[in-house]
N, CA, C and O atoms as a DFTB+ gen file, in Angstrom:
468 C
 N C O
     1  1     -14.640      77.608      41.150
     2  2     -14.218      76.909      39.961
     3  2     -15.439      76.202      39.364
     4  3     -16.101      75.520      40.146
     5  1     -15.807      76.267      38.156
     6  2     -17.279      75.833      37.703
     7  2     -16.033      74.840      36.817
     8  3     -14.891      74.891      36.360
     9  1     -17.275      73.908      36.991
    10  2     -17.071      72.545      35.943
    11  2     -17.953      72.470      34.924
    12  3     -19.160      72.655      34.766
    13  1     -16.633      72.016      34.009
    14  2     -17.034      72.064      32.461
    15  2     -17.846      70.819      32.147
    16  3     -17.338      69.703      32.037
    17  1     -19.449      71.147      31.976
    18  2     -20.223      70.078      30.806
    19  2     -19.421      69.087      30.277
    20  3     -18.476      69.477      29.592
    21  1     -19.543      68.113      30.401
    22  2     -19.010      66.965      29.651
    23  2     -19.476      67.040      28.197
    24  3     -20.672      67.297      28.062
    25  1     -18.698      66.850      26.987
    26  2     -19.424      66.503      25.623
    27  2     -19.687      65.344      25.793
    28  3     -19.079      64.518      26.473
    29  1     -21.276      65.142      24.742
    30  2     -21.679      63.648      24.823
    31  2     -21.552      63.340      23.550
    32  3     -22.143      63.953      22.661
    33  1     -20.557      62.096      23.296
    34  2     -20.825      61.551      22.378
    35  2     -21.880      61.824      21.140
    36  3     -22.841      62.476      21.548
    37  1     -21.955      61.522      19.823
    38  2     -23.182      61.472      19.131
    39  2     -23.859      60.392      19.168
    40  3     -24.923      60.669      18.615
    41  1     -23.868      59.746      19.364
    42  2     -24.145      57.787      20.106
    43  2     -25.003      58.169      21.094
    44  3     -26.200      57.882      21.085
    45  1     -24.343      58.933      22.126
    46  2     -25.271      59.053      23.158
    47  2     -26.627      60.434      23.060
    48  3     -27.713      60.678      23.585
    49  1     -25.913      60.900      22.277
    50  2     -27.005      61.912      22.241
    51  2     -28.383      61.122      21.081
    52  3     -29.606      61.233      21.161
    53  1     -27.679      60.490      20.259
    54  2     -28.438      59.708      19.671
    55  2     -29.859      58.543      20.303
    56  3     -31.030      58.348      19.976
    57  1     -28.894      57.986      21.369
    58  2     -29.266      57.204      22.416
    59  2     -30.802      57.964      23.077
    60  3     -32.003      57.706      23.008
    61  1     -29.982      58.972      23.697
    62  2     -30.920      59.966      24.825
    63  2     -32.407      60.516      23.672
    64  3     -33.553      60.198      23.990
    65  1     -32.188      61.153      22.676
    66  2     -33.221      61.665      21.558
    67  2     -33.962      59.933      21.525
    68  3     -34.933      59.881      22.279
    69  1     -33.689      58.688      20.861
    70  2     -34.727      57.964      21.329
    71  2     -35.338      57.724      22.196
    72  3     -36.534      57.472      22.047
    73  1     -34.705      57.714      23.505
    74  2     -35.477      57.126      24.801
    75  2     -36.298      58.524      24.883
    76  3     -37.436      58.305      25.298
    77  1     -36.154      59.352      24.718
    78  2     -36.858      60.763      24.424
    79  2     -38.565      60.804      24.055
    80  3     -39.623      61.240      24.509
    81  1     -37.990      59.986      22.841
    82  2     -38.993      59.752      21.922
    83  2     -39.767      58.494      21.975
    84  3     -40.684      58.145      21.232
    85  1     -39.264      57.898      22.938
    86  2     -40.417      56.585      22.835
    87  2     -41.251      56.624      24.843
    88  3     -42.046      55.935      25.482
    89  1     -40.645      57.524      25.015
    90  2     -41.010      58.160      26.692
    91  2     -42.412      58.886      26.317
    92  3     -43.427      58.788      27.007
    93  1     -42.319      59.555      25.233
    94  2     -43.182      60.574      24.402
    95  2     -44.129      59.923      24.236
    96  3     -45.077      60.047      25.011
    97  1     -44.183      58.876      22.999
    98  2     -45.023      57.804      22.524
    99  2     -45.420      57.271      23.516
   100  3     -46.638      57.174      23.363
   101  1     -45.181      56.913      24.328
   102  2     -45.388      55.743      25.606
   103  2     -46.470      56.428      26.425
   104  3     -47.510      55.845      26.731
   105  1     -46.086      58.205      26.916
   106  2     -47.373      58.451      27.352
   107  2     -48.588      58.500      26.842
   108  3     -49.653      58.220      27.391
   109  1     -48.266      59.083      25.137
   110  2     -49.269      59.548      24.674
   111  2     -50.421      58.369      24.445
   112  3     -51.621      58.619      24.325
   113  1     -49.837      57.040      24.408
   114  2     -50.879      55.739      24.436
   115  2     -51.313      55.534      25.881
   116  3     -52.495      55.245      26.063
   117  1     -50.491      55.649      26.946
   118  2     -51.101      55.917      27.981
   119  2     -52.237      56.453      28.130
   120  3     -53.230      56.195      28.810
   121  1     -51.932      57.295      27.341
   122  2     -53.504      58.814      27.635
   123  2     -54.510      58.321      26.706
   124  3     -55.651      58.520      27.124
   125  1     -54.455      57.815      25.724
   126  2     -55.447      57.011      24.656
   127  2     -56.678      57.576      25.475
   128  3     -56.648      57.701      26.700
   129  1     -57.739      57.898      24.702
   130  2     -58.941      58.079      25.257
   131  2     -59.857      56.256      25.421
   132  3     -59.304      55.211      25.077
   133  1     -61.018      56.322      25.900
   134  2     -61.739      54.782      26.396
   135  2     -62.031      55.007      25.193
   136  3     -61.410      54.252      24.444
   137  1     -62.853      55.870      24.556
   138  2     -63.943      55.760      23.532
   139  2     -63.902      54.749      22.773
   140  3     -62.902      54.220      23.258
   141  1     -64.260      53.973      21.839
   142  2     -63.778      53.033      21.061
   143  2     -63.168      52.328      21.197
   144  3     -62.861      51.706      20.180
   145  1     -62.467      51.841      22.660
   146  2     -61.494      51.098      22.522
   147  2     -62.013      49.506      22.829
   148  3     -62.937      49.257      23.603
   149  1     -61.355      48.622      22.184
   150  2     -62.034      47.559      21.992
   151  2     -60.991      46.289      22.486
   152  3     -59.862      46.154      22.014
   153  1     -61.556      45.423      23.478
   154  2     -61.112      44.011      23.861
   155  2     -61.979      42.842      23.519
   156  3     -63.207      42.925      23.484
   157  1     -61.106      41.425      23.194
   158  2     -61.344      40.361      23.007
   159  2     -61.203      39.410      24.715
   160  3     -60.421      39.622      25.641
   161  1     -61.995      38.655      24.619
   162  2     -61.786      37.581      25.829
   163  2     -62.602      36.396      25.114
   164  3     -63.647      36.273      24.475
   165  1     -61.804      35.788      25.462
   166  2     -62.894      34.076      25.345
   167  2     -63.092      33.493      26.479
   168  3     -62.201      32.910      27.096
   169  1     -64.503      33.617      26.927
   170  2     -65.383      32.350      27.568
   171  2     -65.921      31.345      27.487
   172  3     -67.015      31.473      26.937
   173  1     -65.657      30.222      27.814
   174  2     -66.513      29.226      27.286
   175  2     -66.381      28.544      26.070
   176  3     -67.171      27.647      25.773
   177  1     -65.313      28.934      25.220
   178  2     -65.019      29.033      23.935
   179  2     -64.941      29.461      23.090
   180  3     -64.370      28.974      22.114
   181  1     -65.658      30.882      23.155
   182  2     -66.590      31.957      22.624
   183  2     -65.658      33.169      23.306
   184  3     -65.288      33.457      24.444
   185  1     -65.438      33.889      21.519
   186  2     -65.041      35.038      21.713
   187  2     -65.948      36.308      21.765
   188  3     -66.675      36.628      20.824
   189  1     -65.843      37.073      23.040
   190  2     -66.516      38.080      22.741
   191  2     -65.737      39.443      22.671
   192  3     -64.657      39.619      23.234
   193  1     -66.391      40.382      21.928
   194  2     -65.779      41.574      21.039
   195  2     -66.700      42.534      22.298
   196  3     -67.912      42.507      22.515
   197  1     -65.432      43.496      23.113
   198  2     -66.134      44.023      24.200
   199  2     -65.596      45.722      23.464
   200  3     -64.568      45.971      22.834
   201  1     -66.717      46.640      23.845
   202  2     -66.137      48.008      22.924
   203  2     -66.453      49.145      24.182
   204  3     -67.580      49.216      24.671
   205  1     -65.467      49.909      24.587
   206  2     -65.611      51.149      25.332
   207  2     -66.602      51.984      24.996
   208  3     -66.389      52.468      23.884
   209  1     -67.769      52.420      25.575
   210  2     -68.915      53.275      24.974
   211  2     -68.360      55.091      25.234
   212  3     -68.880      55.956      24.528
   213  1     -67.544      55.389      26.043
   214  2     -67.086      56.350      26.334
   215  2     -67.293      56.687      27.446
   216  3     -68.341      56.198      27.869
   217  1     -66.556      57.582      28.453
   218  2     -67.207      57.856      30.034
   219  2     -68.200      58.521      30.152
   220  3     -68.920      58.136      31.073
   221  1     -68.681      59.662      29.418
   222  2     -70.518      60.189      29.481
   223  2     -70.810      58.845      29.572
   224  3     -70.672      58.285      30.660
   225  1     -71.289      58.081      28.355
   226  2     -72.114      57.100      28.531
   227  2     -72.003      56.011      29.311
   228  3     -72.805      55.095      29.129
   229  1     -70.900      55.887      30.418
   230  2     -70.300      54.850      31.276
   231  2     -71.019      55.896      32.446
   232  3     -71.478      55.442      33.494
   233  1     -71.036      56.818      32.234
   234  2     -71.912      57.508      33.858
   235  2     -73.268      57.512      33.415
   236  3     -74.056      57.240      34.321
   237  1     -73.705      57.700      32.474
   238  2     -75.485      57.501      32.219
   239  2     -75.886      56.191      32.812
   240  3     -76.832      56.085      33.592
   241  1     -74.914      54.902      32.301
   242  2     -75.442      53.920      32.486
   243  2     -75.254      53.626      34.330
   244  3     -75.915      52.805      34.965
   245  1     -74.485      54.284      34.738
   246  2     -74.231      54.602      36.204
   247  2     -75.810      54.645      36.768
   248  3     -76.276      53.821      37.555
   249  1     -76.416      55.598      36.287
   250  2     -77.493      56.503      36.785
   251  2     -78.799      55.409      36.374
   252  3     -79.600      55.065      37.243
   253  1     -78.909      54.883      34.851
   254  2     -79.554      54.205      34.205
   255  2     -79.837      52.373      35.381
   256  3     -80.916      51.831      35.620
   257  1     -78.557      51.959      35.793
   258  2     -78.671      51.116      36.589
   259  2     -79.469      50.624      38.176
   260  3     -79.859      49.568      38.675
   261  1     -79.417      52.295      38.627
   262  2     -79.476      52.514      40.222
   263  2     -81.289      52.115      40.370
   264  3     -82.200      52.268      39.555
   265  1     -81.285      51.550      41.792
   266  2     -82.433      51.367      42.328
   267  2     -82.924      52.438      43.681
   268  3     -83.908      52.481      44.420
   269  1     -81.892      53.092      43.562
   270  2     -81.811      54.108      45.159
   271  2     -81.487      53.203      46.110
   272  3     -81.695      51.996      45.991
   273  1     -80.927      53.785      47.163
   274  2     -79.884      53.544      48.346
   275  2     -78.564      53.283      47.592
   276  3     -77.580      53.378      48.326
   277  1     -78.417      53.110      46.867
   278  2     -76.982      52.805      46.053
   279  2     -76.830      51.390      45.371
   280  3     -75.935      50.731      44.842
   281  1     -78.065      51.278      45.636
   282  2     -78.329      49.573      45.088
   283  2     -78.343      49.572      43.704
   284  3     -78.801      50.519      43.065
   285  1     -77.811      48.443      43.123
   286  2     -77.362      48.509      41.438
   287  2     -79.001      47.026      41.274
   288  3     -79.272      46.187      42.133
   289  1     -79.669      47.212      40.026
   290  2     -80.130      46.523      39.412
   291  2     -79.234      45.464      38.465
   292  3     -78.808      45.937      37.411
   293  1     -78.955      44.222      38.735
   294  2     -78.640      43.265      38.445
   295  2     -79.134      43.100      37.115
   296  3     -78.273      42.753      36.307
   297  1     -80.219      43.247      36.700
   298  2     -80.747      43.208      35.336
   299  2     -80.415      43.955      34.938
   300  3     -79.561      43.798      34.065
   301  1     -80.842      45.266      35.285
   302  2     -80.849      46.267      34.534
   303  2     -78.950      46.658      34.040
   304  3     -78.701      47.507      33.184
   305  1     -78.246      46.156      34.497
   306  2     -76.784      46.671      34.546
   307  2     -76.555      45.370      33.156
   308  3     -76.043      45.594      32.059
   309  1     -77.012      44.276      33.566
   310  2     -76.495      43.411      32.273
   311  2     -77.140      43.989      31.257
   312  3     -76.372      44.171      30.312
   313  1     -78.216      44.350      31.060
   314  2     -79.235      45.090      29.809
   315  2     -78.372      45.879      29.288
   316  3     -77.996      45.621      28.145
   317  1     -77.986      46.712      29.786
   318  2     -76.840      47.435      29.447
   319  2     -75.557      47.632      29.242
   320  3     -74.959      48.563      28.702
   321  1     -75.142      46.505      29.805
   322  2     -73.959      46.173      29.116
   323  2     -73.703      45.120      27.866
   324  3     -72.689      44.999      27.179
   325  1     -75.229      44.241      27.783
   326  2     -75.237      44.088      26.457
   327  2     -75.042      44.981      25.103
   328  3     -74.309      44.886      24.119
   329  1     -76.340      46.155      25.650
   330  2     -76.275      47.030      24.727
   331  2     -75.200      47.524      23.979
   332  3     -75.046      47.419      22.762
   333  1     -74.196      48.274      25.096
   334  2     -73.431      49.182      24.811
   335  2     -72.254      48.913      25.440
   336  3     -71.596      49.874      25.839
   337  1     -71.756      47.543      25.654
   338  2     -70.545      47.129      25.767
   339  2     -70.071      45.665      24.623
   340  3     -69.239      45.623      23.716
   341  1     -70.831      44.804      25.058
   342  2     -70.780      43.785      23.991
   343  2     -71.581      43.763      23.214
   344  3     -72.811      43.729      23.260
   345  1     -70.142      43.800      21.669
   346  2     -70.445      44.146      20.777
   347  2     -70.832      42.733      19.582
   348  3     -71.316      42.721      18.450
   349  1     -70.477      41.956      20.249
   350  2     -69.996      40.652      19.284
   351  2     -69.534      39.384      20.109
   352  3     -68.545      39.357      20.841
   353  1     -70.065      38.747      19.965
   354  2     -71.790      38.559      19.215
   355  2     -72.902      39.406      20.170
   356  3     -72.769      39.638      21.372
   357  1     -73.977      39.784      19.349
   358  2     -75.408      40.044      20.374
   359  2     -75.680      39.320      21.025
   360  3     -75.991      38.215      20.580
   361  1     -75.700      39.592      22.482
   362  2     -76.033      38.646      23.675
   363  2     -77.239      39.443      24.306
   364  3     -77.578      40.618      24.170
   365  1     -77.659      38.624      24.888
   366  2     -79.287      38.786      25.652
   367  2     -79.602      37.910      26.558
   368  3     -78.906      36.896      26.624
   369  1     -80.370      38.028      27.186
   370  2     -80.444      37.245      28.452
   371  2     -81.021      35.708      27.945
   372  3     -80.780      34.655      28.536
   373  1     -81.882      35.859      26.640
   374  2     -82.474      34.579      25.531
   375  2     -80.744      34.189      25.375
   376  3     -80.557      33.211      26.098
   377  1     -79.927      34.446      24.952
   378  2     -78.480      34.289      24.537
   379  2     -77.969      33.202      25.359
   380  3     -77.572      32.063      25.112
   381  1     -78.125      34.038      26.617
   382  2     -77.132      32.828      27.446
   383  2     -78.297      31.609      28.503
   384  3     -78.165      30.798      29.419
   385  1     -79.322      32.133      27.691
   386  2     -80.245      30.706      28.123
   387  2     -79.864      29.280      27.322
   388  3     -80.317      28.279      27.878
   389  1     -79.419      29.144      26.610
   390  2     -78.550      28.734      25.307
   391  2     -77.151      28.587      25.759
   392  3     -76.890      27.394      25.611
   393  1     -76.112      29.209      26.240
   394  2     -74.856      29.568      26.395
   395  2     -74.709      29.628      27.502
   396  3     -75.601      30.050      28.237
   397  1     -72.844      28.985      28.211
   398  2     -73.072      29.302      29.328
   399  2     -72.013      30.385      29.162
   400  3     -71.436      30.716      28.126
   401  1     -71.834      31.020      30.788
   402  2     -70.709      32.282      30.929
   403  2     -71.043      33.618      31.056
   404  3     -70.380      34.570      30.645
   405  1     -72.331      33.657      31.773
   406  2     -73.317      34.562      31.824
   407  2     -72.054      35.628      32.534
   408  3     -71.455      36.595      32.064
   409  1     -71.994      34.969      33.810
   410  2     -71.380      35.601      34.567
   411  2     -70.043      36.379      34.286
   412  3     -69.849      37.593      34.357
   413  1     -69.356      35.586      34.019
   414  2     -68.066      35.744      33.363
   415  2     -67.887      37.224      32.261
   416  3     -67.297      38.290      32.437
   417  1     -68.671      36.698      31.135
   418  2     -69.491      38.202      30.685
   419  2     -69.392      39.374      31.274
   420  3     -68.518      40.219      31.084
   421  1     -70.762      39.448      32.363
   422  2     -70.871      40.296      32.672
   423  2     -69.893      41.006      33.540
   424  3     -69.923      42.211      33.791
   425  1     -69.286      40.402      33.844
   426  2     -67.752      40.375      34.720
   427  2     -66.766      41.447      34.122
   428  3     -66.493      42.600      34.458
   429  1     -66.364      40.675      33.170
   430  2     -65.533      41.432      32.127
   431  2     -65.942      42.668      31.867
   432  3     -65.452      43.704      32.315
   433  1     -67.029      42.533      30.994
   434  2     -67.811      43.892      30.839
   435  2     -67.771      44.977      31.347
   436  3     -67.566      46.140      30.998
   437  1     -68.023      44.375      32.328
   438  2     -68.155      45.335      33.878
   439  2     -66.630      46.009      34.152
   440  3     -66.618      47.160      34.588
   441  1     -65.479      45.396      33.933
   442  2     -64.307      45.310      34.826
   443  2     -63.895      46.530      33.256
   444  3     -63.422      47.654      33.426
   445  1     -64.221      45.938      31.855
   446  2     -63.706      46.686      30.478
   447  2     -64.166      48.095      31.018
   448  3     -63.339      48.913      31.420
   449  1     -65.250      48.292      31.012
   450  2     -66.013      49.629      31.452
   451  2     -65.635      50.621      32.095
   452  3     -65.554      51.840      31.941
   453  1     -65.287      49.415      33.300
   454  2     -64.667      51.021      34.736
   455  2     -63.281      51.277      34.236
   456  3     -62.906      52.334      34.744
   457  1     -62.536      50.871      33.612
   458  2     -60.835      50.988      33.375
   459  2     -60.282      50.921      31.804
   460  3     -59.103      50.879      31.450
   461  1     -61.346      50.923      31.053
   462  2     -61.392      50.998      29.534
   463  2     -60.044      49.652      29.364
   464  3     -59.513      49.779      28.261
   465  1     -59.487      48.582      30.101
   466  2     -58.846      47.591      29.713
   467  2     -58.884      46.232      29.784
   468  3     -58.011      45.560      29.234
């Protein structure tokens, strides 16, 4: 004996086609590429404008950083994440001789970079 499909409502089918459609939407921002993508944080008082450089250039600067043995250059990693992460305001190591939140900065930066969030 096979059982008969239930009819669904138009309400519910109505229902089901949105959750459909915002399941849809929902991944597709999920998937958002890093490139361009851009966060605010305030340190110190001070907003800074942090911008995704893209993952090529998140692995150059990988390579760009290294001292061999796996050791990261401390300078050299903030140099570069001035460059090509914070965007706003221009910061420099003259910058936060002036300013505090060096750390914090580079923190963020760092954290925007590996997870584009």
């Amino acid at each position: 004996m096979s059982k008969k499909a239930k009819k669904q409502s138009r309400s519910t089918r109505q229902s089901n086609r949105a959750a459909s459609l915002y399941l849809k939407q929902k991944s597709e921002v999920d998937k958002m590429p890093k490139l361009g993508t851009k966060k605010t944080v305030e340190i110190e008082g001070i907003e800074y404008t942090l911008q995704h450089p893209g993952t090529r250039a998140y692995a150059q600067i990988q390579d760009r950083i290294q001292l061999g043995g796996g050791k990261v250059s401390s300078e050299k990693m903030s140099e570069e994440l001035f460059k090509h992460v914070v965007v706003e305001p221009k910061v420099s190591f003259e910058y936060f001789d002036e300013h505090d939140g060096y750390e914090e900065v580079v923190e963020e930066a760092m954290t925007f970079l590996r997870s584009g969030k």
